[in-house]
N, C-alpha and C positions, 0 to 999 in steps of 0.2 A: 504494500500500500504506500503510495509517493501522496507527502503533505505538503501543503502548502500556508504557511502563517498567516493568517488574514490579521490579524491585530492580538493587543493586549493593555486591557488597562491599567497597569501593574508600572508604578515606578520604581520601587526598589527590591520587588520578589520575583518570583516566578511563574507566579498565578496569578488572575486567571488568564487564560489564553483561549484566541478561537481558531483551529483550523480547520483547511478544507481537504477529503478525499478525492481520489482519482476515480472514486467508485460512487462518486454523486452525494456523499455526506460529508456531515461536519464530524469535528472531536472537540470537545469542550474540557478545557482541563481548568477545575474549579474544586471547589472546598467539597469534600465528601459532608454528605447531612448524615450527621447521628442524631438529630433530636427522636426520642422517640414517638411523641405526638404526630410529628409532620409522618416519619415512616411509616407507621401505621394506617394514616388517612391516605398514601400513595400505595402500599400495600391493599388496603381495600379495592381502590381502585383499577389493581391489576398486575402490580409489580412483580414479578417473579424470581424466583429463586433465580442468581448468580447473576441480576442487573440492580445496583444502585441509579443514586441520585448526587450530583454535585451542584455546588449554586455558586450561579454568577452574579455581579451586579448587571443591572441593565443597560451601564454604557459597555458592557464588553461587545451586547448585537449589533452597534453602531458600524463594525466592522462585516457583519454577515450582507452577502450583498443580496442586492433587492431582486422580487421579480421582476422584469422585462427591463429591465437595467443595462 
């Protein structure tokens, strides 16, 4: 899989970052959520065994490009 860096809002860490695949998705590299309240309610919703959840802030999509862009 060939990435390509679209941005990161991060001045002096490493996180979080957005890239893009060769295979038509992103990779988000962002804080793993441990709360257990939120995992639970994304667990209901469908979450399955051996996918989490990481969180970004929301200027990290500033960098995801737009449709018909």
């Amino acid at each position: 899989m060939k990435l390509t860096h679209l941005g990161t809002t991060s001045g002096t860490t490493t996180c979080p970052n957005l890239y893009e695949t060769d295979r038509g998705t992103y990779l988000v590299q962002g804080y793993v959520v441990t709360d257990p309240e939120a995992l639970a309610t994304i667990r209901e919703r469908g979450l399955p065994e051996g996918e989490t959840v990481v969180e970004i802030p929301k200027e990290l999509l500033a960098f995801a490009p737009q449709p018909g862009a």
